[in-house]
N, C-alpha and C positions, 0 to 999 in steps of 0.2 A: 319700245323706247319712245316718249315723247316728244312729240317735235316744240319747240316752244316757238310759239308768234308773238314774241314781246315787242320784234322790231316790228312787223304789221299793224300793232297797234299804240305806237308812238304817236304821241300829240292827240291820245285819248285821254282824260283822266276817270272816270267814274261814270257809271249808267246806274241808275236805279230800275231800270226797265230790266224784264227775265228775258223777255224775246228780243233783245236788243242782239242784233250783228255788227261785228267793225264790217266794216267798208272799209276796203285797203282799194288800193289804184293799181290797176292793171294795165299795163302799157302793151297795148296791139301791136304787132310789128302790120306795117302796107303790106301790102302782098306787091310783090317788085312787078312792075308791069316789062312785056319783052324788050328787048333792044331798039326797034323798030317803032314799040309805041314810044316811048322817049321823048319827051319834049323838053332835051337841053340846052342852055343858053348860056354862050363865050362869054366872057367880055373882059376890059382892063381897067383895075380902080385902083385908084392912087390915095384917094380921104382917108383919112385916119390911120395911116400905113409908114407917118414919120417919112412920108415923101417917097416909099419905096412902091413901085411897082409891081401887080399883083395880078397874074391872068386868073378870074375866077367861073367855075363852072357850077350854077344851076339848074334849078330843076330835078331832079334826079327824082322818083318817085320809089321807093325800096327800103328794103331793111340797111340798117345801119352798117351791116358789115359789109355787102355786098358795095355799098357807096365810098366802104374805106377800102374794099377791093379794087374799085376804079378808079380811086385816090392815087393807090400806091403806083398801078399799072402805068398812070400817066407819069407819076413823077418819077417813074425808073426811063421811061422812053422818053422824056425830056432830058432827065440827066439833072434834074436842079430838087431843089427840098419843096418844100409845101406842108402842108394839111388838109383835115379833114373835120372842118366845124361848123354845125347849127344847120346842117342840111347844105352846106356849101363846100366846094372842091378847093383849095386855092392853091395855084402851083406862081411861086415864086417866077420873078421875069415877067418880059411883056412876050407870053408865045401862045396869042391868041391863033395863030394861023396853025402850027404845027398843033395845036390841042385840039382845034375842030379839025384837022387831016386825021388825027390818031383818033379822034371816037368815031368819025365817019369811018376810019379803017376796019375798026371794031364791030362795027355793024349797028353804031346809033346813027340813022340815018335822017332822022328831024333833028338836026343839030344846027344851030343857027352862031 
């Protein structure tokens, strides 16, 4: 059975070349570095949040799901809602203090 790559080659229209290859984009996952190497950073933004308060955690260096694994992790042991967007944590509230206890509990120990 053939597999068809019509979606790989969208927003190609015509080659005249024989030895022509599409080039599709291949998206690397990082290779998630330990716990310990970590260099995450707390902090609390209020801009563009419609005035609400926002403890957000960067940094994170990893695949996409393991970063929405630490997403969820924190925002069940806070107990409030949040997300997981553009490389960034964001747990609803101001609980800068409690989110650096709980990833320092975790074993990210360069947590600022």
């Amino acid at each position: 059975m053939k597999q068809n790559d019509w979606k790989e080659r969208l927003n190609v229209v015509y080659s005249t070349n024989p030895d022509f290859h599409y080039e599709t984009e291949r998206n690397e996952e990082t290779e998630t570095l330990p716990k310990e190497q970590q260099n995450l950073r707390v902090s609390i933004e209020k801009k563009n949040r419609g005035g609400k308060v926002v403890t957000v955690v960067k940094g994170f260096t990893g695949s996409e799901e393991e970063l929405k694994e630490l997403g969820k992790l924190l925002k069940t042991k806070c107990g409030v809602g949040g997300a997981v967007k553009e490389g960034e944590i964001l747990i609803q509230g101001d609980l800068k203090a409690k989110v650096t206890e709980l990833l320092k509990k975790e074993g990210y120990t360069r947590t600022k």
